[in-house]
N, C-alpha and C positions, 0 to 999 in steps of 0.2 A: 958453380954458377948459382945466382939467386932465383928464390923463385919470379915465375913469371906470373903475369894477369891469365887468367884461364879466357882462352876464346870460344864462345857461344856460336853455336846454329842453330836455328829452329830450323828443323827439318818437314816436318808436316805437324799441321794445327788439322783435328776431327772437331767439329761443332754439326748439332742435333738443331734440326727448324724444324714449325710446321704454319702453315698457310691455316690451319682448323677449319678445314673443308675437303671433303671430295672431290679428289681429280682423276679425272676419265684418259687413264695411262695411253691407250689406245688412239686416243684422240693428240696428245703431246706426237708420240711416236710418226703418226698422219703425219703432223703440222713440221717436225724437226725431222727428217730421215737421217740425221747422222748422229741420235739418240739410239742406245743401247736397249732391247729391254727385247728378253729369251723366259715369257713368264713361267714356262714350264719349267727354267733353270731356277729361277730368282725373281721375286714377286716384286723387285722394285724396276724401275731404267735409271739407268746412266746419260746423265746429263752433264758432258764435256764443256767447259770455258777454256780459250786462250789464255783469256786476259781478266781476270788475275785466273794463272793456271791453275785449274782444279778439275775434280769432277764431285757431281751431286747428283746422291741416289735418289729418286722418287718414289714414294710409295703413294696408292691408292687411295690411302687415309690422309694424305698433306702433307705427311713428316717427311723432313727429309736430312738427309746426314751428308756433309763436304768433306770430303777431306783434300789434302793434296796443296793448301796453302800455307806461306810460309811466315804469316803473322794473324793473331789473334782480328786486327781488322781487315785484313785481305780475307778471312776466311766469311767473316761477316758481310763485305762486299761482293763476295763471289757469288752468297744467296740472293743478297738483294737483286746482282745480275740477273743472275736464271731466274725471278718471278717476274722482271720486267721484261726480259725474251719472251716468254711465258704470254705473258700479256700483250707483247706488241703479236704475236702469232695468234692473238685472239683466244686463248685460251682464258676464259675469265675468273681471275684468283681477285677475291673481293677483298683480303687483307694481306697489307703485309707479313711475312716469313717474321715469326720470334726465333731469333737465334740465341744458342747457348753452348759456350765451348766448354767439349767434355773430354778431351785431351791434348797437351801440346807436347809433342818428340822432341828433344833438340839433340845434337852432337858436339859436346866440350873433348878440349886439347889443356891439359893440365899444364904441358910444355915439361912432362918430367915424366920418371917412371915411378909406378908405386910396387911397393911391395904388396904383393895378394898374399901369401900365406900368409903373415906378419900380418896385415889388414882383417883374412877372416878371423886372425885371433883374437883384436882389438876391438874390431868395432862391434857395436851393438846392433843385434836387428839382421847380421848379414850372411851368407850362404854362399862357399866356395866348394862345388865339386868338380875341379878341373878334367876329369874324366868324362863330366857330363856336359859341360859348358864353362869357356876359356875366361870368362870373368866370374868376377864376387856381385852378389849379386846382394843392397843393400837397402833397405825400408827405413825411408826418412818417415818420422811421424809429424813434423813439424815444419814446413811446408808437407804435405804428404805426397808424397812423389817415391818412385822405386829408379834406384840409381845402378846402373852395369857399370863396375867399374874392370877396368882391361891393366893389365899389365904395362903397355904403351904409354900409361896416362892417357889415353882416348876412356871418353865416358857418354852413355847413352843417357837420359834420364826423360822420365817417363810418366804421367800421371798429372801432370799440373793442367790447371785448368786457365793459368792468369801467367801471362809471360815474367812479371814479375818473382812469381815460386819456383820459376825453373832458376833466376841470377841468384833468389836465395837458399836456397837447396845447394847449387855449384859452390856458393859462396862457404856457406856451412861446412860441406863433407870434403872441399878442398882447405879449408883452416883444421877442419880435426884429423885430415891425413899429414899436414904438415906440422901438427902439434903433435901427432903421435909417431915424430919421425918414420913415416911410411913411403913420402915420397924419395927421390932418386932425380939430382940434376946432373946433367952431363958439363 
């Protein structure tokens, strides 16, 4: 069989904000009761959205980190959400959240199998100790991204910042596993 088109997931987008002000956790917490926040455990809360699904940590300093969306602007929408909750509960954040995404997951289907031993021999950059973990484990320097690759052809990749690095990275390390006959179509 020929190869296939690899299909993409993005699984969870993490993007870092901060409002560059002081907010009185205590007072969020009052205002939202179905916000998280155990300061003795964890100095930030937990700030749950439906819609777009996520949750956003808050800390005391403004900063705060999403994770849990499944595109680079849902992830960016989900802050802007929580600072206008934020605001319509009276909590007074005088700037908008600067967001910056500092990692996106995705999970790709090669549609084939690879070979890992054959792959830790060949490729550059990469680490297979199946005793310690069931994939090769691969350091793209160009998009820079770290790629899991599975025996399955299932593959995690990890590290991009821009949705863009994750199709070229896939694109990349599945043309050099198919140049270096490593894949397997059924």
């Amino acid at each position: 069989m020929a190869q296939t088109k690899p299909i993409i997931s993005i699984v969870n987008v993490v993007a870092s904000a901060s409002v560059e002000q002081k907010l009185d956790l205590n007072q969020i917490t009052k205002t939202f009761p179905d916000v998280e926040y155990h300061p003795d455990v964890f100095p930030g809360l937990v700030f749950r959205l439906y819609s777009p699904k996520s949750a956003t940590l808050i800390f005391s300093s403004g900063k705060m980190v999403c994770t849990g969306s499944k595109s680079e602007e849902l992830a960016k929408k989900a802050v802007k959400t929580v600072v206008q909750e934020l605001r319509k509960g009276g909590i007074k954040v005088k700037k908008d959240a600067i967001v910056s995404i500092q990692n996106i997951v995705s999970s790709i289907n090669l549609g084939g199998k690879v070979n890992l031993e054959q792959a830790a021999r060949t490729l550059p950059r990469s680490m297979y100790e199946p005793e310690q973990f069931p994939g090769l484990i691969h350091r793209m320097l160009d998009p820079k991204t770290v790629i899991l690759i599975f025996a399955s052809g299932k593959l995690v990749c990890v590290g991009a910042k821009l949705e863009t690095e994750i199709h070229r990275s896939v694109h990349q390390i599945h043309s050099l596993l198919e140049e270096k006959d490593l894949m397997v179509y059924d």
